[in-house]
N, CA and C atoms as a LAMMPS dump frame, in Angstrom:
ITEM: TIMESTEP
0
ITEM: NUMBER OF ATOMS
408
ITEM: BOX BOUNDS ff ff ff
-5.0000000000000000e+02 5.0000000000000000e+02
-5.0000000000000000e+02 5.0000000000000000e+02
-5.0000000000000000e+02 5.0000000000000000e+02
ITEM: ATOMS id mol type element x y z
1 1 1 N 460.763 -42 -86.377
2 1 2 C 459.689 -41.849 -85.422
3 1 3 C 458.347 -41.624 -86.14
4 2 1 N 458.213 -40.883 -87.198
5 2 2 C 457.106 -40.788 -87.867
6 2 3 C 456.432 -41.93 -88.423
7 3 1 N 457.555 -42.532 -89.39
8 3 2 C 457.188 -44.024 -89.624
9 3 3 C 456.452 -44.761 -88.121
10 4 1 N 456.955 -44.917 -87.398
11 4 2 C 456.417 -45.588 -86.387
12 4 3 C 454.821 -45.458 -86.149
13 5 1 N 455.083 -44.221 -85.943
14 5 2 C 453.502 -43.173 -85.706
15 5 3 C 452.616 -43.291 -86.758
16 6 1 N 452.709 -43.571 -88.333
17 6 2 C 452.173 -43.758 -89.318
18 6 3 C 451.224 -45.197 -88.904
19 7 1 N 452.483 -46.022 -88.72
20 7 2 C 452.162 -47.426 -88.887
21 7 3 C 450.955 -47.591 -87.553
22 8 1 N 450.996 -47.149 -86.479
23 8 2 C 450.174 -47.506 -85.531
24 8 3 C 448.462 -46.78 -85.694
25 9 1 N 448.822 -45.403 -86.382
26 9 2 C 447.714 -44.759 -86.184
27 9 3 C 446.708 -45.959 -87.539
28 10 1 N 447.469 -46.246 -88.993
29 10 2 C 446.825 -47.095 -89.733
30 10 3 C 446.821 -48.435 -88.72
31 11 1 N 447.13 -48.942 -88.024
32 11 2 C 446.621 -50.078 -87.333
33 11 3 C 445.658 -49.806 -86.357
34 12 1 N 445.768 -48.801 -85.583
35 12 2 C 444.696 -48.142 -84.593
36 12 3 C 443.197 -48.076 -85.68
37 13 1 N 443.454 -47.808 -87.32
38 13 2 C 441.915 -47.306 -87.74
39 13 3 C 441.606 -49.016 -88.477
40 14 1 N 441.984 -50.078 -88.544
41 14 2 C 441.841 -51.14 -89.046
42 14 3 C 440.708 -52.023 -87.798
43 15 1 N 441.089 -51.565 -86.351
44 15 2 C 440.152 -52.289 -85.746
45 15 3 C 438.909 -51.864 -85.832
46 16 1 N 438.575 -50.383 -86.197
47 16 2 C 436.985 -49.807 -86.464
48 16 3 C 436.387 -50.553 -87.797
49 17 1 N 437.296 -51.214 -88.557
50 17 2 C 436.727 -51.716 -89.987
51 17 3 C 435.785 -52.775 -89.466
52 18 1 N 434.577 -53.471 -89.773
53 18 2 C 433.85 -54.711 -89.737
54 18 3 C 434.567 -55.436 -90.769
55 19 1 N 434.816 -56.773 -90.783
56 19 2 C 435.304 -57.246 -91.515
57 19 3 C 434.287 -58.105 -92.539
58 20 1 N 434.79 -58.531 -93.982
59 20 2 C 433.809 -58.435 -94.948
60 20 3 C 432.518 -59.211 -94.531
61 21 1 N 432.907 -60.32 -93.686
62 21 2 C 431.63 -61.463 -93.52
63 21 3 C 430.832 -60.72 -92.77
64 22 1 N 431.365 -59.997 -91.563
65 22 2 C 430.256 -59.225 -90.675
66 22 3 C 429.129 -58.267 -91.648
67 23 1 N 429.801 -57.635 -92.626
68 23 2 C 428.44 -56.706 -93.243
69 23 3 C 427.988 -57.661 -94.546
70 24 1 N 428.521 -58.819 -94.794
71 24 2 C 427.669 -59.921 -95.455
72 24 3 C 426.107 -59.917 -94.558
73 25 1 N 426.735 -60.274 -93.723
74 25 2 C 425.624 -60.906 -92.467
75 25 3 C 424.769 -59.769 -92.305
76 26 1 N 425.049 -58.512 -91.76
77 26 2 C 424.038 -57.675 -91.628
78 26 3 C 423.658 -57.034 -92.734
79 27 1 N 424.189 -57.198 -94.596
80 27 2 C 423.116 -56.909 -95.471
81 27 3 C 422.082 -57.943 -96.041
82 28 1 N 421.891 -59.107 -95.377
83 28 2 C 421.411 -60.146 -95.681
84 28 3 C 420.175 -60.543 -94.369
85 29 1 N 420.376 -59.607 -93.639
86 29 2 C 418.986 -59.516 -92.577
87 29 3 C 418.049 -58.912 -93.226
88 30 1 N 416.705 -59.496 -92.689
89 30 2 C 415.366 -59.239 -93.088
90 30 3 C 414.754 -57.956 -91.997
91 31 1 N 413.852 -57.229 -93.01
92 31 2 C 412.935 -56.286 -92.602
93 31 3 C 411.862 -56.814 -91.7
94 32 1 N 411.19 -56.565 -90.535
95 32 2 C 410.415 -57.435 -90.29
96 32 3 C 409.303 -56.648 -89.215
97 33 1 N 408.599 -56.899 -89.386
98 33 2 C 407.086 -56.327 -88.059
99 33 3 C 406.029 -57.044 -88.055
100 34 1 N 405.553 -56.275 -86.75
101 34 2 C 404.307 -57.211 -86.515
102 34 3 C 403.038 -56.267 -86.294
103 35 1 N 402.319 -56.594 -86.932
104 35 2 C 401.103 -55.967 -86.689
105 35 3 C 399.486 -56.905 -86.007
106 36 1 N 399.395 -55.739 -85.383
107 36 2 C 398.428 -56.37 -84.315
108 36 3 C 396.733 -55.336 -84.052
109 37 1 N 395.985 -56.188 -84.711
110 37 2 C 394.948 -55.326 -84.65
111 37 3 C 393.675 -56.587 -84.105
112 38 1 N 392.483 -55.619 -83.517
113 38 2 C 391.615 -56.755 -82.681
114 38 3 C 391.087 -58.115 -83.487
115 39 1 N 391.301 -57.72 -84.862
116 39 2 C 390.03 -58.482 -85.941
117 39 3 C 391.529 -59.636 -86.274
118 40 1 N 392.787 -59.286 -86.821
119 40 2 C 393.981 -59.773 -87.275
120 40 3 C 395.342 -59.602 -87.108
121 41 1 N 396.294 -60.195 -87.073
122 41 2 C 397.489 -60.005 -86.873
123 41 3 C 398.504 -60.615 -87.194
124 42 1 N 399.552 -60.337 -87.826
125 42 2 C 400.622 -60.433 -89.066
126 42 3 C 402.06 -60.155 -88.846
127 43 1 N 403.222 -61.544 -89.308
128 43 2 C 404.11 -61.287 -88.631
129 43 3 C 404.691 -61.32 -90.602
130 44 1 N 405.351 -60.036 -90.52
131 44 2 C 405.676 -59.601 -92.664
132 44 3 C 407.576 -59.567 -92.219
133 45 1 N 407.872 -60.346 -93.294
134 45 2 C 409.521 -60.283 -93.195
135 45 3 C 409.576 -60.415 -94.637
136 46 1 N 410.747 -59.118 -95.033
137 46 2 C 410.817 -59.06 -96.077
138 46 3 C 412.643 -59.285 -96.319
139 47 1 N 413.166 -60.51 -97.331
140 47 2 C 414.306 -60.628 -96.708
141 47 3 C 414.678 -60.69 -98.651
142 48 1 N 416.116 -59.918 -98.594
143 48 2 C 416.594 -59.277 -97.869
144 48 3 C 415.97 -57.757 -97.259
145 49 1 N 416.367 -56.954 -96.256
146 49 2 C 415.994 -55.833 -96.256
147 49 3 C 415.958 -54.627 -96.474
148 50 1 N 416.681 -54.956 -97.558
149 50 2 C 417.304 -54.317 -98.451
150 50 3 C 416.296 -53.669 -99.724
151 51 1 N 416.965 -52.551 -100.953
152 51 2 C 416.239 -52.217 -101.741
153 51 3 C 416.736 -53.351 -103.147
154 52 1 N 415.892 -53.67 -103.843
155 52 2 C 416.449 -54.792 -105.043
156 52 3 C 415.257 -55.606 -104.883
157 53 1 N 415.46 -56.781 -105.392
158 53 2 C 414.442 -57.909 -105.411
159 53 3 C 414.746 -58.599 -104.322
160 54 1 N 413.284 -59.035 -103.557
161 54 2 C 413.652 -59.41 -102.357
162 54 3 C 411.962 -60.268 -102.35
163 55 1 N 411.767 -61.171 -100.932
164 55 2 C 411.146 -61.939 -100.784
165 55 3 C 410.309 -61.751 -99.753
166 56 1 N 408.948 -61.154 -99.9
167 56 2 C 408.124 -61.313 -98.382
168 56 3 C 407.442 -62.558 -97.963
169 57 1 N 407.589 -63.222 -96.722
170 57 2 C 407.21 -64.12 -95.724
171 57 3 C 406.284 -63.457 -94.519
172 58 1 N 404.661 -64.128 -95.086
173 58 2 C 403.807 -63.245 -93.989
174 58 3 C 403.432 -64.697 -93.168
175 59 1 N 403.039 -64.72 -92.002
176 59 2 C 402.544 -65.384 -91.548
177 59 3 C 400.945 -64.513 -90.692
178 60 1 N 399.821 -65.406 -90.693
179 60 2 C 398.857 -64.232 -90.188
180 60 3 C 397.898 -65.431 -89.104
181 61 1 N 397.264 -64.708 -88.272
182 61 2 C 396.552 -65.344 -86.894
183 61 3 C 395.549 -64.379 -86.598
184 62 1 N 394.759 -64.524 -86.129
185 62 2 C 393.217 -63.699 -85.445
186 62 3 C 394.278 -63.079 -84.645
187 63 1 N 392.823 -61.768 -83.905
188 63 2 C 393.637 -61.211 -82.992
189 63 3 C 393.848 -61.846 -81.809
190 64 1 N 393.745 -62.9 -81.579
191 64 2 C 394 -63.98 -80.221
192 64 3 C 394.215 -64.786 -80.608
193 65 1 N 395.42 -64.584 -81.548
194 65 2 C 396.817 -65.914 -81.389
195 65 3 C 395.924 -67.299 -81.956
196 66 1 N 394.995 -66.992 -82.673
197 66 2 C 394.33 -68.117 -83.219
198 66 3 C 394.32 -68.153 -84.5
199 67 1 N 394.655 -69.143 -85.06
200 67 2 C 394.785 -69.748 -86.44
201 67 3 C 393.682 -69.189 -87.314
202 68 1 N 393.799 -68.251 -88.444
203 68 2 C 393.348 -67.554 -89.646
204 68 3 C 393.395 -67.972 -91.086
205 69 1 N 392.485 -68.894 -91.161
206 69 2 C 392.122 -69.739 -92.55
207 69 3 C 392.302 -68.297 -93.495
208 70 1 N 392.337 -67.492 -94.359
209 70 2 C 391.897 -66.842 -95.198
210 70 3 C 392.441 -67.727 -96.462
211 71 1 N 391.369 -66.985 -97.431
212 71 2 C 391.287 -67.383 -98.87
213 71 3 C 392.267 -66.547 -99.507
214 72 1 N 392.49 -65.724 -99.189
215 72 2 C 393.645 -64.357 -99.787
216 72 3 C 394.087 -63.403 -99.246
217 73 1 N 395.713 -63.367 -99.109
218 73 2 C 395.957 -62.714 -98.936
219 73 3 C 396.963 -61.675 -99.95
220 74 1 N 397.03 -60.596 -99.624
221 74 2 C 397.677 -59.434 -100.807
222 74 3 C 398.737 -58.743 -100.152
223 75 1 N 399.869 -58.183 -100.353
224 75 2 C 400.809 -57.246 -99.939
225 75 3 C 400.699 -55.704 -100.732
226 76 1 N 401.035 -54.918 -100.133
227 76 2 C 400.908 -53.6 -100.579
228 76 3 C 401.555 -52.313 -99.902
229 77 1 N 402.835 -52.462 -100.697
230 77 2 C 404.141 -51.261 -99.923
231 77 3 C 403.623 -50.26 -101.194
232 78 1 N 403.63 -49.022 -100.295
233 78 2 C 403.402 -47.6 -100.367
234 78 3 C 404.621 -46.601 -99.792
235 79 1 N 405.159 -45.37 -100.707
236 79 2 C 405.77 -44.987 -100.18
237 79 3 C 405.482 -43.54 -101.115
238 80 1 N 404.499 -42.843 -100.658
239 80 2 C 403.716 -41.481 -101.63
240 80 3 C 404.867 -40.409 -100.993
241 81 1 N 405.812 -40.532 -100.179
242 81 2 C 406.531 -39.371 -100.15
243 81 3 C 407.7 -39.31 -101.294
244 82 1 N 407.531 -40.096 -101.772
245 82 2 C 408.784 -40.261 -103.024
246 82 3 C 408.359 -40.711 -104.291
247 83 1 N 406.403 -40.354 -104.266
248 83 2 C 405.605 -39.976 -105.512
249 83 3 C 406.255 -41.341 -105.94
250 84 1 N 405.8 -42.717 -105.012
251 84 2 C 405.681 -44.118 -105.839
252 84 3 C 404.445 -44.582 -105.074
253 85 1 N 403.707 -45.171 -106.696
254 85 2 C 402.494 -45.638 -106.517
255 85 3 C 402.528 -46.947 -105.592
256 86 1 N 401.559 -47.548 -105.07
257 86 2 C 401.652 -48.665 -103.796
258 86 3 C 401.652 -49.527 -105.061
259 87 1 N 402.801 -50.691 -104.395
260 87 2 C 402.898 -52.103 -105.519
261 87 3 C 402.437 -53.073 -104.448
262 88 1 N 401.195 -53.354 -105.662
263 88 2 C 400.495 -54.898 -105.218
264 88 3 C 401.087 -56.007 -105.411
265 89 1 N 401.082 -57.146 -104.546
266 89 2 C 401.789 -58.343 -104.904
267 89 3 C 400.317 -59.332 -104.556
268 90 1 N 399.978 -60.367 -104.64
269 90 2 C 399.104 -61.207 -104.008
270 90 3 C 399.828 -62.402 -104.079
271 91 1 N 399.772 -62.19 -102.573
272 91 2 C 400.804 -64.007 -101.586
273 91 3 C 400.066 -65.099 -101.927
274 92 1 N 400.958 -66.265 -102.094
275 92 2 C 400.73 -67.864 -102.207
276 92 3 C 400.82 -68.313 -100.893
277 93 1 N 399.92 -68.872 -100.604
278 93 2 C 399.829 -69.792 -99.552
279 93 3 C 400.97 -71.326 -99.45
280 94 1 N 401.589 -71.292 -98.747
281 94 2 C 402.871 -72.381 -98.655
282 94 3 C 402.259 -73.421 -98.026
283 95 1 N 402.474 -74.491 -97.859
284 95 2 C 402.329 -75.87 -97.278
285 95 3 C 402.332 -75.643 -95.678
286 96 1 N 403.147 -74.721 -94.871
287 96 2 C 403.447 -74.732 -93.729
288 96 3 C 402.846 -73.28 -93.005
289 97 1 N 401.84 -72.896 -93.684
290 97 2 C 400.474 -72.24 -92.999
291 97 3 C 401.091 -70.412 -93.776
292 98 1 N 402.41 -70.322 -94.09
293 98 2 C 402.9 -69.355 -94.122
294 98 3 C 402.585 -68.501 -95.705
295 99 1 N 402.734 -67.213 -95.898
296 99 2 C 401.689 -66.671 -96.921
297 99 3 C 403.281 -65.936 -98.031
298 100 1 N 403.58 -65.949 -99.247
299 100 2 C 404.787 -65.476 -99.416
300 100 3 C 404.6 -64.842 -100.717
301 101 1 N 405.164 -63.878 -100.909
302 101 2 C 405.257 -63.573 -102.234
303 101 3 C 406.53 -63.006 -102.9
304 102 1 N 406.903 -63.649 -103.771
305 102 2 C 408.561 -63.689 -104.394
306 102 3 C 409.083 -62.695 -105.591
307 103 1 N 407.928 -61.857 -106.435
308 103 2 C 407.865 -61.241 -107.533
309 103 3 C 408.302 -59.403 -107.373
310 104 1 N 408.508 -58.776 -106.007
311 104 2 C 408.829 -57.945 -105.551
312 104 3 C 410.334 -57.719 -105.894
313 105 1 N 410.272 -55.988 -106.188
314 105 2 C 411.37 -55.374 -106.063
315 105 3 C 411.534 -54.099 -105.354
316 106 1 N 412.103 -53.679 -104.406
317 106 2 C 411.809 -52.215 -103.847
318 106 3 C 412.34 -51.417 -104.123
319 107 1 N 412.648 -50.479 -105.175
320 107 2 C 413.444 -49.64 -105.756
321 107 3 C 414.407 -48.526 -104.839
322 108 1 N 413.288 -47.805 -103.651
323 108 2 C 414.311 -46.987 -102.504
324 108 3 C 414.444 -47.369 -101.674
325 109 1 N 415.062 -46.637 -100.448
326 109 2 C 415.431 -47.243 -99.263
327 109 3 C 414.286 -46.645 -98.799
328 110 1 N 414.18 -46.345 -96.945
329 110 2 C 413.121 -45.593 -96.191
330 110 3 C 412.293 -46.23 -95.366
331 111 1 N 410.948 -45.087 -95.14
332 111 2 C 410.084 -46.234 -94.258
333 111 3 C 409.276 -46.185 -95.431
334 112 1 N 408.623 -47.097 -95.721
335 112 2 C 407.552 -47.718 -96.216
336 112 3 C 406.181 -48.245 -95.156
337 113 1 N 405.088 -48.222 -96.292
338 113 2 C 404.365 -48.301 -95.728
339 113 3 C 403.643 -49.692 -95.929
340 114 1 N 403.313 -50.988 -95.041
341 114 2 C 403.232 -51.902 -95.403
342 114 3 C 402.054 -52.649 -95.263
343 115 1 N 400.695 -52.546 -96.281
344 115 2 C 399.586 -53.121 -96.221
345 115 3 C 398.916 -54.623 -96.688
346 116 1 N 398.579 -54.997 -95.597
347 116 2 C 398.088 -56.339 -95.624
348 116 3 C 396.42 -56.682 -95.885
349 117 1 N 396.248 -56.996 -97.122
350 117 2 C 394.628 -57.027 -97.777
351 117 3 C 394.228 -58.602 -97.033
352 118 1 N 393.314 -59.315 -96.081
353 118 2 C 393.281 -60.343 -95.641
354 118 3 C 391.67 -60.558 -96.049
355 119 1 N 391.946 -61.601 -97.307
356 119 2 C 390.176 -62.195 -97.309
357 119 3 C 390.05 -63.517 -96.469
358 120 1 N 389.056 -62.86 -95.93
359 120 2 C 388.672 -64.192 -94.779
360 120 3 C 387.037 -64.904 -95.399
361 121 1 N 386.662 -64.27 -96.287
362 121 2 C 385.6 -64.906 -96.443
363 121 3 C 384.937 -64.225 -97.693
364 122 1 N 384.008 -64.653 -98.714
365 122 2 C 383.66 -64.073 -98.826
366 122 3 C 383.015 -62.917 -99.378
367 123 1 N 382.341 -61.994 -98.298
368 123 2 C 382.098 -60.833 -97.757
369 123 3 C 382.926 -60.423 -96.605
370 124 1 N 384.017 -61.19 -96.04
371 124 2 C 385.056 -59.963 -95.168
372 124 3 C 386.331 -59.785 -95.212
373 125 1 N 386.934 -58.825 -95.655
374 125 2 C 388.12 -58.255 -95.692
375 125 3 C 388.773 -57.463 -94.713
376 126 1 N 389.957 -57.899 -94.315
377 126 2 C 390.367 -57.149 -93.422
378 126 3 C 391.697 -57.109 -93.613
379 127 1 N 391.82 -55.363 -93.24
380 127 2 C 392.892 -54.113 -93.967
381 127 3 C 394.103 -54.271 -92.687
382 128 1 N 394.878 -54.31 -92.827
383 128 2 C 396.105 -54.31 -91.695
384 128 3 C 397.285 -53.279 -92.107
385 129 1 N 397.771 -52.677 -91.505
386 129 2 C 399.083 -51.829 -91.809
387 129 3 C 400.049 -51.184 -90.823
388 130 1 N 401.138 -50.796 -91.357
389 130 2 C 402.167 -50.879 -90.022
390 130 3 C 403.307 -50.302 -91.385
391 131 1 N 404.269 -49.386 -90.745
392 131 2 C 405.429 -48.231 -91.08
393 131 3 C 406.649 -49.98 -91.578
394 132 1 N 407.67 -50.079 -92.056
395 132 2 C 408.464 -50.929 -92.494
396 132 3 C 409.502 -50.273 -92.882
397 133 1 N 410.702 -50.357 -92.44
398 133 2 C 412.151 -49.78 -92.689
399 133 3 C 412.895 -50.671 -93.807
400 134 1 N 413.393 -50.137 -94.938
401 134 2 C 414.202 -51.153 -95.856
402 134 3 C 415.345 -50.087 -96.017
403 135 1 N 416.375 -50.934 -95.659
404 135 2 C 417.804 -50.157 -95.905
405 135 3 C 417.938 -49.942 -97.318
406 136 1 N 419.467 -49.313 -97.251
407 136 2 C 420.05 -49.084 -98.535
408 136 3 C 420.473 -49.949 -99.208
């Protein structure tokens, strides 16, 4: 009878397991937000979302959904509660309007803090930022 009882309670805890492809899939999702301010606004995916070397994909628009020529744009994750200095990256502009930069590594997990340097001209710069979650 024990045997019996063994065998079911280990089969009863096998259906709580995810199986390996499922947490493939969800450590291979991207970090992602949108920030929305009157002057600019920025859709930042940082994939994976994870801590390691990983890849940000910005895409950016006026604040009314209208197409934003800039000459440069820069990335800049901050995270001063864990006494790390903000790492600059400055994004390449892609063929398909989208802004990316590939040279990133994020050493912790947490929220981060995620700043967007946007030269539109110039003489105008405009500062964007918004909180960013990167798992473990």
């Amino acid at each position: 009878m024990l045997i019996v009882l063994a065998i079911f309670g280990v089969a009863a805890g096998w259906r709580f397991t995810p199986p390996p492809r499922a947490l493939a899939i969800a450590a291979a999702q991207p970090a992602s937000i949108h920030i929305h301010t009157p002057k600019a606004m920025a859709d930042l995916s940082i994939t994976p979302g994870h801590v390691g070397p990983v890849a940000a994909s910005i895409v950016i628009m006026t604040g009314d959904f209208g197409p934003l020529d800039a000459e440069q744009v820069t990335l800049v994750l901050s995270k001063p509660d864990a006494g790390i200095e903000p790492i600059k990256r400055a994004a390449r502009k892609r063929g398909d309007g989208t802004w990316r930069v590939d040279d990133l590594v994020v050493p912790v997990p947490g929220r981060w803090t995620a700043r967007l340097d946007i030269l539109v001209s110039d003489f105008e710069i405009v500062k964007i930022e918004a909180p960013i979650d990167i798992r473990r």
